[in-house]
PATOR-358632 format. One record per residue (C-alpha): residue in one letter; x, y, z. Coordinates in steps of 0.1 Angstrom, whole numbers, always signed. Layout:
N
<'a', <X, Y, Z>>
...
END
This chain:
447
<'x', <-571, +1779, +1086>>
<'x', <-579, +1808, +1111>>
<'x', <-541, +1809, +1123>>
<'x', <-527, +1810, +1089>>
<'x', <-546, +1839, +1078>>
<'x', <-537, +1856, +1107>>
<'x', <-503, +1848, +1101>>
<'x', <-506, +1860, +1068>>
<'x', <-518, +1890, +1075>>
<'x', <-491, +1896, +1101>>
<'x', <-463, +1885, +1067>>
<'x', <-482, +1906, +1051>>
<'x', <-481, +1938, +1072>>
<'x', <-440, +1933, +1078>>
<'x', <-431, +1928, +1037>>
<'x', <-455, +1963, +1033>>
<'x', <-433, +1977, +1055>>
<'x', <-398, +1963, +1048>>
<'x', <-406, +1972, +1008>>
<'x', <-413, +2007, +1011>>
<'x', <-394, +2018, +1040>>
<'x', <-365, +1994, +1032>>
<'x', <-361, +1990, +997>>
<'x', <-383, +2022, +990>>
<'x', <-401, +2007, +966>>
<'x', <-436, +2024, +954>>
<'x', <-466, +2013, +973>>
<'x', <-485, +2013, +946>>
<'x', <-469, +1978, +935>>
<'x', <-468, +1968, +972>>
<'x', <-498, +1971, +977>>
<'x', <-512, +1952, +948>>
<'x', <-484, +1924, +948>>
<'x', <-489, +1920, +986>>
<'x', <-529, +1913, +982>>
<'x', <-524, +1891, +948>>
<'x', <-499, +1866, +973>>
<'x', <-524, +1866, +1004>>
<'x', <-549, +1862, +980>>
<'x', <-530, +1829, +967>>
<'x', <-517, +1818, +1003>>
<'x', <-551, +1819, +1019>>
<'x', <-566, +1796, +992>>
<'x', <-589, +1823, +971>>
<'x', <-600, +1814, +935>>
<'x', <-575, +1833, +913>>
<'x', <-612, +1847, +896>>
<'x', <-622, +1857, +932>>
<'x', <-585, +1877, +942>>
<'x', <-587, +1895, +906>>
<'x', <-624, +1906, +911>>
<'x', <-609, +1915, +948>>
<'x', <-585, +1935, +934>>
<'x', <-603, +1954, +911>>
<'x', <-637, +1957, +931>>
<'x', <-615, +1970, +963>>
<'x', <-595, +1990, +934>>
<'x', <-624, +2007, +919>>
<'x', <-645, +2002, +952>>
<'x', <-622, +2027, +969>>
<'x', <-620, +2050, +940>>
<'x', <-652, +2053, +935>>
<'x', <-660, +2068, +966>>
<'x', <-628, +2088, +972>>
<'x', <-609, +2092, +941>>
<'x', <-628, +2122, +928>>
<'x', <-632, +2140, +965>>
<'x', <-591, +2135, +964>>
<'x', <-587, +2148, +924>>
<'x', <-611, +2182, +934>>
<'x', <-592, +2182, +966>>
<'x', <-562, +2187, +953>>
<'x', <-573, +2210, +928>>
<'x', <-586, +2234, +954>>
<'x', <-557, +2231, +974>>
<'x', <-538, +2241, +943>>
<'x', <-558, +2271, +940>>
<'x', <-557, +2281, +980>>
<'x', <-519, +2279, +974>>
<'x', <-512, +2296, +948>>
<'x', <-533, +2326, +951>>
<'x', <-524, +2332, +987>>
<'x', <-556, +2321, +1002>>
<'x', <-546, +2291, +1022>>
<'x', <-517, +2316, +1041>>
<'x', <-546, +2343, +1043>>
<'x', <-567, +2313, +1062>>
<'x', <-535, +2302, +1083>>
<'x', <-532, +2337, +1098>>
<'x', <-564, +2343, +1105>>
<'x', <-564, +2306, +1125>>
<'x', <-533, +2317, +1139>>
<'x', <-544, +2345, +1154>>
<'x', <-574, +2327, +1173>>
<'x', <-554, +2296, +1185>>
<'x', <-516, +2313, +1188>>
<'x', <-489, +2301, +1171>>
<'x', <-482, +2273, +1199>>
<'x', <-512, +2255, +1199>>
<'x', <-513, +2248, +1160>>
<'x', <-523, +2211, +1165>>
<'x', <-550, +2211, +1189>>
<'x', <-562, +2241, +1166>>
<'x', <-562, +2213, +1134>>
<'x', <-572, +2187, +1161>>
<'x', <-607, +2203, +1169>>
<'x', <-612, +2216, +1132>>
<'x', <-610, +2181, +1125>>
<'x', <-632, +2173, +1151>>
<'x', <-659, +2195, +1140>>
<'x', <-658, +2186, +1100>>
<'x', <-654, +2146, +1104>>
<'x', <-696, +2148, +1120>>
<'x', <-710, +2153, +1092>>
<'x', <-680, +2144, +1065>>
<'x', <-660, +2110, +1061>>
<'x', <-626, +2113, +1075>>
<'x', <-610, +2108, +1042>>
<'x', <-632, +2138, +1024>>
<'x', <-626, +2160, +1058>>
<'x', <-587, +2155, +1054>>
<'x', <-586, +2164, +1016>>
<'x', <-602, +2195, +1021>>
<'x', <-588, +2209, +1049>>
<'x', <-551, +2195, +1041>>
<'x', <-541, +2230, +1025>>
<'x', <-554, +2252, +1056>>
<'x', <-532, +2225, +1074>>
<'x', <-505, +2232, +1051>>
<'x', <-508, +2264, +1055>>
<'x', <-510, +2271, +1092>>
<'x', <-480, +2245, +1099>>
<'x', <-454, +2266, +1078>>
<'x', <-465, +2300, +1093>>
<'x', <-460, +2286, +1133>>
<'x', <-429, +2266, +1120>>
<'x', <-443, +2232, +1133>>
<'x', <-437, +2200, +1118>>
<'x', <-464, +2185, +1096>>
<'x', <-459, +2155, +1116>>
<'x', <-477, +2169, +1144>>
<'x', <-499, +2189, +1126>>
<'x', <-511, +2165, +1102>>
<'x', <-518, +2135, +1126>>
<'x', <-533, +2159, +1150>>
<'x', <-557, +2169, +1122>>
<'x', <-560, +2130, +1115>>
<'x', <-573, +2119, +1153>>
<'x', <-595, +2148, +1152>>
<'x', <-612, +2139, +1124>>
<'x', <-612, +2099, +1132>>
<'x', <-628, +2104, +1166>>
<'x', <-657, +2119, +1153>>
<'x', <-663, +2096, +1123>>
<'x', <-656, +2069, +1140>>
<'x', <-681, +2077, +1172>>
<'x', <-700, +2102, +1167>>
<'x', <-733, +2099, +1143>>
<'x', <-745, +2115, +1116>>
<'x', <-713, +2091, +1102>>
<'x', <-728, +2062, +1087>>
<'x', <-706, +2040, +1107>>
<'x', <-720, +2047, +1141>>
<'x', <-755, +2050, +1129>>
<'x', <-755, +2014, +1113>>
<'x', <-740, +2004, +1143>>
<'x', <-775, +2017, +1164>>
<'x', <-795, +2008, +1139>>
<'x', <-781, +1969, +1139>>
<'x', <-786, +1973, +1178>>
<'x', <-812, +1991, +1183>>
<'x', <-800, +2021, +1202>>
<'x', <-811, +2055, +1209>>
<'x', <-793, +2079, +1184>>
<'x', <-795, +2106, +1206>>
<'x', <-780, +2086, +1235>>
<'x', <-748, +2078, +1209>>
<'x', <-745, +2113, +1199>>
<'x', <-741, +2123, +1239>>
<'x', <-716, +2090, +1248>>
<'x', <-700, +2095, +1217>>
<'x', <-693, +2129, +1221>>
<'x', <-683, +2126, +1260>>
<'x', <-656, +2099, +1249>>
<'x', <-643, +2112, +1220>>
<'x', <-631, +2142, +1232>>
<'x', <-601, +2127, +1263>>
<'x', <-594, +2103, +1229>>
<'x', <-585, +2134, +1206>>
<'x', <-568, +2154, +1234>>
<'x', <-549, +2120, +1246>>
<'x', <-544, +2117, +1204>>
<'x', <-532, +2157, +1204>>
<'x', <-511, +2154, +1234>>
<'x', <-491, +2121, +1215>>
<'x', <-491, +2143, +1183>>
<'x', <-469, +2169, +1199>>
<'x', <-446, +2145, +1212>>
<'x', <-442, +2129, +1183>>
<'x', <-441, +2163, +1161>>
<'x', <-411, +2171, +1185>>
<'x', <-388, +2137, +1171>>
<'x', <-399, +2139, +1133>>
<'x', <-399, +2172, +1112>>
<'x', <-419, +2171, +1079>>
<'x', <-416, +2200, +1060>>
<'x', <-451, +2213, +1050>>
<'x', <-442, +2238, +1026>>
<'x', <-404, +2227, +1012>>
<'x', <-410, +2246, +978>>
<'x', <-418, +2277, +995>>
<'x', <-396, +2303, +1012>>
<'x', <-409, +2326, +1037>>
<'x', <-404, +2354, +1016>>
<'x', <-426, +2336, +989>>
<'x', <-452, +2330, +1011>>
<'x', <-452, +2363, +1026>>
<'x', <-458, +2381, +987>>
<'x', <-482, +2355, +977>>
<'x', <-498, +2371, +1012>>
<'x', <-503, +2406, +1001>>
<'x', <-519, +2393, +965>>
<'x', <-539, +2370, +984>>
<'x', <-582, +2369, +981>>
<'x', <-600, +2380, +1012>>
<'x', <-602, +2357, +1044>>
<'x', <-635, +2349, +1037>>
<'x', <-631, +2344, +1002>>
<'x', <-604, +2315, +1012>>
<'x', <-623, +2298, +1031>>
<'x', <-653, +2295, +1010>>
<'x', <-637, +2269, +989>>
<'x', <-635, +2245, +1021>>
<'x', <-663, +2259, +1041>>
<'x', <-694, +2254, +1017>>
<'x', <-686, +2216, +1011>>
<'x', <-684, +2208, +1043>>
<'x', <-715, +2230, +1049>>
<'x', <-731, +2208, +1021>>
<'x', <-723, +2174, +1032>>
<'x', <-738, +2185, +1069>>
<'x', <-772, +2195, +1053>>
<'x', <-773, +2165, +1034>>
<'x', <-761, +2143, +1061>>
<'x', <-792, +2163, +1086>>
<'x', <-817, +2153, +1058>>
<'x', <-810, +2118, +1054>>
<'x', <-819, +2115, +1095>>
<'x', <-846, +2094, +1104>>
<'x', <-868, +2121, +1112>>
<'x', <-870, +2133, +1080>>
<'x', <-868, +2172, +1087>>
<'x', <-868, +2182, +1051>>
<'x', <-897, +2160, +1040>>
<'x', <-893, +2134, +1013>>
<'x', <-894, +2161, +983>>
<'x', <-874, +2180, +963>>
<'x', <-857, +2203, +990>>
<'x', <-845, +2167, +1005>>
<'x', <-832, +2155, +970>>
<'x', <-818, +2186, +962>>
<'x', <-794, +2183, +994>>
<'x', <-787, +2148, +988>>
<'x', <-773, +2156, +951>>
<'x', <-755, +2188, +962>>
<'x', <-744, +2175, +996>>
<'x', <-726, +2143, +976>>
<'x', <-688, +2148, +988>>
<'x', <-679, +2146, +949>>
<'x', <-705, +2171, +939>>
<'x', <-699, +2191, +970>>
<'x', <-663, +2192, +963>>
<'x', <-667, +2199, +922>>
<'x', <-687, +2232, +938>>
<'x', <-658, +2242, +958>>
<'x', <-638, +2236, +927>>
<'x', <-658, +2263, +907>>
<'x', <-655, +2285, +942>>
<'x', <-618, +2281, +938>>
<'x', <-617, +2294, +907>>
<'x', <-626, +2328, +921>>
<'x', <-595, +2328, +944>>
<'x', <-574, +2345, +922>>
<'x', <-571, +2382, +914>>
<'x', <-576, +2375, +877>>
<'x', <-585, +2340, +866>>
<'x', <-565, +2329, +831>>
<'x', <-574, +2307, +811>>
<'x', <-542, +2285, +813>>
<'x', <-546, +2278, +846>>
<'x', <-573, +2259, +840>>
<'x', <-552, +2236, +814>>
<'x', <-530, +2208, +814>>
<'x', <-500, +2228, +819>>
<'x', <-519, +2250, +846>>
<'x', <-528, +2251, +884>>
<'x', <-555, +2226, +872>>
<'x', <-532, +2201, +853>>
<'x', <-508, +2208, +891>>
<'x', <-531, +2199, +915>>
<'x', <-540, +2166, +892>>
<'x', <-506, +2156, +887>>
<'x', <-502, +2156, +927>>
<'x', <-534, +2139, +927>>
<'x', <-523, +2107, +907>>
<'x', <-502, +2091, +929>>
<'x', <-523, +2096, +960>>
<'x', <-550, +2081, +943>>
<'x', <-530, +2053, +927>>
<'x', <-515, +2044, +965>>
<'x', <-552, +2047, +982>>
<'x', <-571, +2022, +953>>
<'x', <-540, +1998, +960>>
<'x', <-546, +2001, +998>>
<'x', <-587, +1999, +994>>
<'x', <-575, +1964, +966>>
<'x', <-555, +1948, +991>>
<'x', <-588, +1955, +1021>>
<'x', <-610, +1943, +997>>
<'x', <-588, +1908, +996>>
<'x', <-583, +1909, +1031>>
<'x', <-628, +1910, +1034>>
<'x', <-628, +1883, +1010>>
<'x', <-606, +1860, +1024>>
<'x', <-626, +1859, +1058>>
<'x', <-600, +1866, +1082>>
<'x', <-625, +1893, +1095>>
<'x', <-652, +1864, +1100>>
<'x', <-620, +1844, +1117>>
<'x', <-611, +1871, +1143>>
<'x', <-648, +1885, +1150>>
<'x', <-664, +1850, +1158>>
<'x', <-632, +1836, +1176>>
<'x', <-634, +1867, +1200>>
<'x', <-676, +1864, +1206>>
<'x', <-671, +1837, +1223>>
<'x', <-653, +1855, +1254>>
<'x', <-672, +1871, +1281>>
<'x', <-655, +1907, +1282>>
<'x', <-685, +1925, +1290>>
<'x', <-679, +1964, +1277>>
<'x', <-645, +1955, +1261>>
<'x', <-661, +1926, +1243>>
<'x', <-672, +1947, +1213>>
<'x', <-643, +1971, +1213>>
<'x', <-622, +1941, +1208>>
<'x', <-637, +1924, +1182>>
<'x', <-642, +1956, +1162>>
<'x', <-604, +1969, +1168>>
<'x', <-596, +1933, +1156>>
<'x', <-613, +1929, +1123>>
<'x', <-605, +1968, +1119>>
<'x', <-567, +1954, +1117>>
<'x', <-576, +1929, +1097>>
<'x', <-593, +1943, +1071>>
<'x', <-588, +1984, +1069>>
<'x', <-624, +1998, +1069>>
<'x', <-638, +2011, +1101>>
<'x', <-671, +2013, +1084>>
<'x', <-667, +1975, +1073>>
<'x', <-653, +1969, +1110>>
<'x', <-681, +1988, +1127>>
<'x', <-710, +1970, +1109>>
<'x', <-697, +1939, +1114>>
<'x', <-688, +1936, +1148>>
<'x', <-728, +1947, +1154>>
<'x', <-738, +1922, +1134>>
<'x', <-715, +1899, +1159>>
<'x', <-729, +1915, +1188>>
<'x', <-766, +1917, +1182>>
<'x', <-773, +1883, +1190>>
<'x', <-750, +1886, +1221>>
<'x', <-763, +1914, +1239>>
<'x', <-787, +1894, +1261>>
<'x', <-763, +1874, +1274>>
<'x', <-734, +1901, +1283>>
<'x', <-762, +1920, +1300>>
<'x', <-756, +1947, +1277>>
<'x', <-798, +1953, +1279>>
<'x', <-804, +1986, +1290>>
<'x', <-807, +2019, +1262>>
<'x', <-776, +2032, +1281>>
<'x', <-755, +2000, +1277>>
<'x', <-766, +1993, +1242>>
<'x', <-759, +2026, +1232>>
<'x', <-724, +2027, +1250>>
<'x', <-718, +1992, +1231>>
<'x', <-722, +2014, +1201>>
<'x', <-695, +2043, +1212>>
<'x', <-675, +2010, +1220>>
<'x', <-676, +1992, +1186>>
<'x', <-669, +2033, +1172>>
<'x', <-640, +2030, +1190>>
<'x', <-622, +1995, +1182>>
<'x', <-627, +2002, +1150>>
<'x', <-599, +2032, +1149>>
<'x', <-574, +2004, +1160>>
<'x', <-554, +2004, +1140>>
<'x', <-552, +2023, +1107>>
<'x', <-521, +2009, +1091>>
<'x', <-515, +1996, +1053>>
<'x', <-550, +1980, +1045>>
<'x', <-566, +2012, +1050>>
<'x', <-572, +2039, +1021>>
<'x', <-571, +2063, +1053>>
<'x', <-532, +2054, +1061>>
<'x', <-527, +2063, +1025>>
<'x', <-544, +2098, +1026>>
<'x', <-527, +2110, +1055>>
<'x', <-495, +2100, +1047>>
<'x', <-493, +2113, +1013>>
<'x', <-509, +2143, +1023>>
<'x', <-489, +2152, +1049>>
<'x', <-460, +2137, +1031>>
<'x', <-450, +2112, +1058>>
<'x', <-428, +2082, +1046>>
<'x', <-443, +2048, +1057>>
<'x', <-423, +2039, +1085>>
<'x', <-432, +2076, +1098>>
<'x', <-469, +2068, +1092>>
<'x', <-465, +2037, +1111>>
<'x', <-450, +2055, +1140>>
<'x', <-470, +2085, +1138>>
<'x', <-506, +2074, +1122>>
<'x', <-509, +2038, +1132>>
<'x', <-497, +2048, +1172>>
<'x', <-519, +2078, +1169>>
<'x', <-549, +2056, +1161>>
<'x', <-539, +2028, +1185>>
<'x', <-534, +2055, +1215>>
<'x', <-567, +2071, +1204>>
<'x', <-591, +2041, +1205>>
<'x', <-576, +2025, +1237>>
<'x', <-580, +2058, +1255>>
<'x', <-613, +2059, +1245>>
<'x', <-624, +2023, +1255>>
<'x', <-610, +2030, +1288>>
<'x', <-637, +2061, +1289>>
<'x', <-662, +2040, +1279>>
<'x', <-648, +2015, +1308>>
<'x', <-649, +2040, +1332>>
<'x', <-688, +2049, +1320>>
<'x', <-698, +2017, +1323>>
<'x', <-686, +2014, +1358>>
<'x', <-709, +2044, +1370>>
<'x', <-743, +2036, +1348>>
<'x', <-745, +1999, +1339>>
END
């Protein structure tokens, strides 16, 4: 049974592939058709694939399709009123117009510690916008630069709650993953920058096709301040951090009303419904009709639909993927090998593939581990907390169709799906590999 689901999964993976980049057909329908068959071949109840479908469906959305809709919204906003060229130049002018994506790539970096890599990419998708069309780069190396920066972090560096259910299942030292996790992560997201430009240099995306330069460069002169642009995007993110610093163990706002207040406002979807309302002060005089139907408002949602259509599919089709236990298949099939230090980046990378969440893929594999550690030797606070960087790490390999992050960056950045496959799925397999050969290299000197 554990071959045929992997051999399903493999089916699965090529058909995605060969019916959107072949016979461009929508992923939306793909995606859902392509669960409801491995749902059938792997011998799920036709009760239990539906209730996949629609818990993955609504799963998914739940936590992301709001955070996408105000996304959108405030990118609308940024756009139109000038502000996200006002924030391009004033990036531009700190990075140069040559190093655009390792510019995004530590933005990226910085936002995914406190903010889920999916949030993180919404909101700073304009600026990214933005700054690719005033350096004349390609949005393919721009926008996966953007994307490794952000995954390294989230995947490896707490306050994400990834890596800190990871030391918590293991019982590491949280400071000790915070310093490995940082030390590794950053060769992954210049190794991850470096592929970016290389691959930027084969595929042009156009980031702004609607716009000529001379439309940019008026919407420039009627544009809000540079600090007034980035406050949409900068008081979110500043948000989720102080809601992500009072949910730490320690407690440092108490257990009070200051602590609940940061939890409610520090929510990505009430965070980003305040950056909304900040948006709304972009413009030089803010009508009415733009926030209708037929307005920037009813704009940024229409460009909103699809993305969120095409990321519930992709979170449906994970949520089939968990049920049907290939993760189970892969993660207690690989336990049973003595890798040492590559033993927990495996299994995580492989029930990562197999199932799309690196959250899912993360808790897991520690779950696999923890009874294991004794035996690997893995015993001491610095191995156990460089088993956690480790786990952090497989579980960026790979992001490809079962994951609602595949979705987001390729519809934002408006990649087709066989350039997301070359581009976004390389990217993450590059990243995580370099990084587990840090970690390797770490373990060599203190274990």
């Amino acid at each position: 049974m554990g071959i045929w689901l992997i051999f399903l999964l493999v089916l699965s993976v090529i058909f995605i592939i060969f019916a959107t980049a072949r016979l461009t057909l929508h992923p939306f329908l793909v995606l859902l058709f392509t669960a409801i068959l491995f749902g059938i071949f792997s011998g799920m109840g036709l009760t239990e694939i539906v209730d996949s479908i629609t818990g993955g469906f609504g799963g998914t959305l739940g936590s992301i399709g709001i955070v996408i809709a105000a996304g959108t919204i405030i990118g609308t906003f940024l756009e139109k009123s000038g502000g996200a060229f006002k924030m391009a130049e004033a990036t531009l002018k700190l990075t140069g117009e040559k190093r655009v994506p390792l510019a995004m790539a530590i933005i990226g970096y910085i936002v995914s510690i406190p903010v889920f890599c999916d949030s993180g990419y919404v909101i700073l998708s304009p600026l990214n916008r933005a700054v690719t069309k005033r350096a004349k780069f390609s949005l393919a190396a721009t926008g996966l630069a953007l994307s490794l920066g952000l995954y390294a972090t989230h995947t490896m560096v707490p306050p994400t709650p990834g890596p800190i259910a990871a030391a918590g299942i293991l019982g590491a030292d949280l400071g000790m993953v915070i310093l490995i996790g940082l030390i590794v992560s950053v060769p992954a997201m210049l190794i991850g920058v470096l592929y970016a430009n290389i691959m930027g240099k084969r595929i042009y995306i156009e980031p702004e096709p609607e716009l000529s330069d001379a439309e940019i460069e008026e919407r420039t002169k009627k544009a809000p301040s540079t600090f007034n642009s980035f406050m949409p995007i900068v008081v979110p993110i500043i948000l989720i951090l102080l809601k992500s610093i009072s949910d730490f163990p320690t407690r440092p706002f108490g257990d009070g009303a200051i602590r609940n207040f940061f939890g409610f406002v520090g929510n990505p979807v009430i965070a980003l419904l305040i950056g909304v309302l900040i948006a709304f002060t972009l413009p030089k005089k803010l009508d009415k009709k733009m926030l209708s139907s037929s307005g920037w408002v009813g704009e940024g949602l229409l460009n909103a639909a699809s993305i969120i259509l095409i990321t519930g599919a992709g979170g449906a089709f994970g949520r089939v993927l968990q049920n049907s236990g290939i993760a189970n298949v892969l993660g207690e099939g690989l336990a049973t090998a003595n890798l040492g230090i590559w033993l927990p980046f495996i299994v995580a990378a492989a029930i990562k593939s197999a199932q799309g969440s690196s959250t899912v893929a993360i808790i897991t594999t520690a779950s696999l581990m923890a009874p294991l550690m004794g035996s690997l030797g893995l015993t001491t606070p610095a191995a156990i907390a460089l088993s956690v960087v480790a786990i952090g790490a497989g579980s960026m390999v790979v992001s490809h169709a079962n994951d609602s992050y595949f979705w987001v960056v390729s519809q934002f950045s408006r990649m087709s799906v066989n350039q997301a496959y070359r581009l976004q799925t390389l990217g993450t397999l590059i990243e995580g590999v370099t990084a587990a050969i840090v970690i390797w290299i770490i373990s060599l000197m203190i274990l």
